[in-house]
Residue frames as qw, qx, qy, qz and C-alpha x, y, z in Angstrom:
[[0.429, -0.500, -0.076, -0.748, -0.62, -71.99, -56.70],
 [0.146, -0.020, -0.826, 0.543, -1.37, -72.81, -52.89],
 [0.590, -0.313, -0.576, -0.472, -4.61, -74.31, -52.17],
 [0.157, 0.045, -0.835, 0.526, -6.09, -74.72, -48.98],
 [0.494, -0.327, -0.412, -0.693, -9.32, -75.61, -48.26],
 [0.045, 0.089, -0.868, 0.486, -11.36, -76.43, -44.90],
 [0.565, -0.336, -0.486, -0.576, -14.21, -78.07, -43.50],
 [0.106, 0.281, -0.713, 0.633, -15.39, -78.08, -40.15],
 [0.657, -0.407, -0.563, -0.294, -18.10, -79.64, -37.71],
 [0.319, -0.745, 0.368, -0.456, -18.36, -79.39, -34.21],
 [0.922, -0.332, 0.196, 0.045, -16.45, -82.90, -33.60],
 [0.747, -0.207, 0.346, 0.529, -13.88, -82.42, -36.40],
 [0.219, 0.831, -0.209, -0.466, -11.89, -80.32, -38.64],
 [0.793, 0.353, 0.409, 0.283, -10.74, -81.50, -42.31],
 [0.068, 0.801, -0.284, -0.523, -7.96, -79.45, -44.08],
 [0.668, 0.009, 0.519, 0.533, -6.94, -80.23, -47.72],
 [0.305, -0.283, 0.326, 0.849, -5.66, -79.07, -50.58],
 [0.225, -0.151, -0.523, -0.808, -8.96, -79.15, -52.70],
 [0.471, 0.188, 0.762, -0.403, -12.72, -80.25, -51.39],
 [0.310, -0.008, -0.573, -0.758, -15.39, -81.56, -53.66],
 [0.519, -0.023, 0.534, -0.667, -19.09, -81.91, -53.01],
 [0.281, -0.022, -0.748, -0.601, -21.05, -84.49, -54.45],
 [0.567, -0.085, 0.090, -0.815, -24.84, -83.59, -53.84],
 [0.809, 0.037, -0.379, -0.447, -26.49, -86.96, -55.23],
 [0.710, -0.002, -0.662, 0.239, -24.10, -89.17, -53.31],
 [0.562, -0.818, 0.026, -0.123, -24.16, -87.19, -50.02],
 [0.910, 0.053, 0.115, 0.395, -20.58, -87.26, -50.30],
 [0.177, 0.979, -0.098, -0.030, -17.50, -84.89, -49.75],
 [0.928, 0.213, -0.071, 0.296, -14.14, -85.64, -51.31],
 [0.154, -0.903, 0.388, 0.100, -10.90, -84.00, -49.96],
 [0.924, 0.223, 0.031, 0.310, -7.69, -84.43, -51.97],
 [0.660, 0.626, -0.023, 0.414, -4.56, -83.51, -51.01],
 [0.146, 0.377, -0.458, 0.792, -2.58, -82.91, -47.76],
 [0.682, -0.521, -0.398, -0.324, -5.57, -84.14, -45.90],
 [0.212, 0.167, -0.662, 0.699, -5.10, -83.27, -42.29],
 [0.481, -0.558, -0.436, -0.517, -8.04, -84.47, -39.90],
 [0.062, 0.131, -0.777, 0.612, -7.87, -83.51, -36.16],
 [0.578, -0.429, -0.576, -0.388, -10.30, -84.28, -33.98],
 [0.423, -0.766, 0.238, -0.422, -10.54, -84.17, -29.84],
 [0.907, -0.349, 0.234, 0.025, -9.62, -87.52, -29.66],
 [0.699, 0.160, 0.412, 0.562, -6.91, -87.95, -32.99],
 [0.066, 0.724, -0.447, -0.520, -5.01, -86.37, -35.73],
 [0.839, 0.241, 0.433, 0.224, -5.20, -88.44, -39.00],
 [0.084, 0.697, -0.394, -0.594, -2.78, -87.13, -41.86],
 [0.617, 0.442, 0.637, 0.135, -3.67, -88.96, -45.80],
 [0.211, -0.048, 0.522, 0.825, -3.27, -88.25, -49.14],
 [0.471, -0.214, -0.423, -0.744, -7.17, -88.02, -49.81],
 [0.191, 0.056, 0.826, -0.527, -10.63, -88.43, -47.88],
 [0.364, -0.398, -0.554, -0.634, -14.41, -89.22, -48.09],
 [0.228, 0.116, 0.627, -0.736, -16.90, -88.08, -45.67],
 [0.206, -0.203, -0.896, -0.337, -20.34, -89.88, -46.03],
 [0.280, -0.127, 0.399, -0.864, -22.75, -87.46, -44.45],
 [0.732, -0.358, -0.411, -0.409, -25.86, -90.44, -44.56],
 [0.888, -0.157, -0.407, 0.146, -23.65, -93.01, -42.45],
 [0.439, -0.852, 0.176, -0.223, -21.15, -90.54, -40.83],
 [0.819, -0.229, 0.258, 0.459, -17.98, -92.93, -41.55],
 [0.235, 0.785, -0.535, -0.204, -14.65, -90.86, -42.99],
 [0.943, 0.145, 0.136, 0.266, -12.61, -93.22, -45.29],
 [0.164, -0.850, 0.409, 0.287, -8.83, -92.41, -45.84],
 [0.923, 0.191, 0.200, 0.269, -6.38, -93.22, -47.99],
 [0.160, 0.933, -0.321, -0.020, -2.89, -92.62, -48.40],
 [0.788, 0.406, -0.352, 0.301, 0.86, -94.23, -48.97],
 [0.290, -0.392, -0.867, -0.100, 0.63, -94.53, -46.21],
 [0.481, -0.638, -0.291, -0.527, -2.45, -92.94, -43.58],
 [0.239, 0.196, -0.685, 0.660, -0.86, -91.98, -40.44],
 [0.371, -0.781, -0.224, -0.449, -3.29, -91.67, -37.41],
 [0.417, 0.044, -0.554, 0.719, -2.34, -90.27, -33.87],
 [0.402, -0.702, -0.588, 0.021, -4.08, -90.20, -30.64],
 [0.024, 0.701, -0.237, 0.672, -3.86, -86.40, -28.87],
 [0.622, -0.695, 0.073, -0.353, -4.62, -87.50, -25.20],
 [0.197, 0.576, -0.750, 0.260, -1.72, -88.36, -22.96],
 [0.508, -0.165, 0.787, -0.309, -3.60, -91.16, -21.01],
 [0.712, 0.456, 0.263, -0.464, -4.77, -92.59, -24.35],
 [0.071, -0.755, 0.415, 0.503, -1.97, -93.05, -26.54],
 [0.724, 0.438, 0.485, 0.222, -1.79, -94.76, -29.95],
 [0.284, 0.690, -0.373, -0.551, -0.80, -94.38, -33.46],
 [0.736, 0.165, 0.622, 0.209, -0.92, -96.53, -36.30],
 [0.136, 0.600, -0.391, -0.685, -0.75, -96.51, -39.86],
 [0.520, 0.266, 0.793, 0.175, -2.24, -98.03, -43.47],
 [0.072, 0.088, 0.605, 0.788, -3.24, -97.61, -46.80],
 [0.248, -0.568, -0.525, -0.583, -6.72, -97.29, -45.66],
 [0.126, -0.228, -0.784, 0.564, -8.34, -96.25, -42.52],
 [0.262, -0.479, -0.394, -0.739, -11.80, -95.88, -41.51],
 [0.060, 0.036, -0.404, 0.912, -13.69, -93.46, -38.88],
 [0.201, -0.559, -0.701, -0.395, -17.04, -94.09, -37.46],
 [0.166, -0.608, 0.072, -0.773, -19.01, -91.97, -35.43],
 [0.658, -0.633, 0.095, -0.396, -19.00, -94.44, -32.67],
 [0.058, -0.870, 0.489, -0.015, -15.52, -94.09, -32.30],
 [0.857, -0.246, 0.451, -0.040, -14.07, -96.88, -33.93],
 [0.444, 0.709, -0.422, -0.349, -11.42, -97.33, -36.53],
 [0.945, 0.127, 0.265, 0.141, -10.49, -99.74, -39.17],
 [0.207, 0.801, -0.268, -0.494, -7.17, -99.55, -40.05],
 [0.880, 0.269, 0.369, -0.129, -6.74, -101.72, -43.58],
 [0.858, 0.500, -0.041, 0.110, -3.73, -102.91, -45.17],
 [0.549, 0.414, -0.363, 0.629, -0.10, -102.77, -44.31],
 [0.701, -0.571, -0.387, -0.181, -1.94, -102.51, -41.10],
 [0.314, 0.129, -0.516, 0.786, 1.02, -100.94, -37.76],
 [0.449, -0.806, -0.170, -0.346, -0.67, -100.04, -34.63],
 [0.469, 0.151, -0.687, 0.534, 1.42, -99.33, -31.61],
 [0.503, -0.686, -0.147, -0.505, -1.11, -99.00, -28.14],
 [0.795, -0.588, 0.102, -0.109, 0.34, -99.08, -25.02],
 [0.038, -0.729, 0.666, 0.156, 3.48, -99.95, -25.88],
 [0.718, 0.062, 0.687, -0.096, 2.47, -102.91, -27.63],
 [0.308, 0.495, -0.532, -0.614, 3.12, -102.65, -31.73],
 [0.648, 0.311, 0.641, -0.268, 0.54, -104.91, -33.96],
 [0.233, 0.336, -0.448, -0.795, 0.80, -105.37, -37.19],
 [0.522, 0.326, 0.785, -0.076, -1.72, -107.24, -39.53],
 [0.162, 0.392, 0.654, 0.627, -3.48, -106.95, -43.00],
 [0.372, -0.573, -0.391, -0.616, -6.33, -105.42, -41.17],
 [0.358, -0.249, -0.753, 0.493, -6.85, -103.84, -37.47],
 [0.293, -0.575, -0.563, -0.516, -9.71, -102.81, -35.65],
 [0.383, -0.125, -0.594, 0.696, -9.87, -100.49, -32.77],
 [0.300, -0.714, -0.594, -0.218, -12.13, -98.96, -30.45],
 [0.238, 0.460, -0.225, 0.825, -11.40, -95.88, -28.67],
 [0.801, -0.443, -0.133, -0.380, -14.51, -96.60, -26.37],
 [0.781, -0.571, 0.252, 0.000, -12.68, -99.45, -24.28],
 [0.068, -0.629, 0.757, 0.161, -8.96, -99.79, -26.02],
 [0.805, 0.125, 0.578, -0.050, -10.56, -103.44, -27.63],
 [0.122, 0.687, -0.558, -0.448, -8.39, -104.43, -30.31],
 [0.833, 0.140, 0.533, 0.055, -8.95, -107.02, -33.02],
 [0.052, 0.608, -0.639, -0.468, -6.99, -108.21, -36.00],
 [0.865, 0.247, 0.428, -0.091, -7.59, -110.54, -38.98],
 [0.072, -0.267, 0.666, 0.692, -5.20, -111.28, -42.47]]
């Protein structure tokens, strides 16, 4: 059977293969083919969590691809985790690849800001 489920806000769409709500935690879970675009990115993961108190998406996948859509903006990275805040700033965590500018970073853990292109890294 072929599953496809979506969820959508007026900053981003969320496609996977299942969604689950979870009321008490303010918390929706998406497993499976997780495809998040957004105006600024495109993330692609095996599974997500949207935290509707705090407004951060967590990812996770083997690994969590993201890619920037804008052609004067350009990035991509990748990790086993990555997280998405709403003031536009991602962590991406473990096995850590980022390539900006033509510049390719790799670390345990990197941190980037889509706001002014400010890039930090830590093992």
């Amino acid at each position: 059977m072929n599953l496809n489920a979506e969820f959508s806000t007026d900053k981003l769409t969320i496609n996977s293969s299942t969604i689950k709500i979870i009321k008490d935690q303010n918390e929706i879970l998406f497993d499976g083919n997780v495809f998040i675009k957004s105006r600024d990115f495109v993330i692609n993961a095996d599974k997500a969590t949207l935290n509707n108190v705090n407004k951060i998406i967590s990812v996770n996948g083997a690994p969590s691809r993201i890619n920037s859509v804008y052609e004067d903006n350009i990035f991509k990275g990748s990790a086993d985790k990555i997280v998405f805040s709403e003031a536009n700033e991602f962590q991406l965590i473990g096995n850590a690849q980022m390539n900006y500018e033509n510049i390719d970073i790799s670390s345990n853990e990197i941190t980037f800001s889509l706001k002014d292109g400010k890039i930090t890294t830590s093992n």
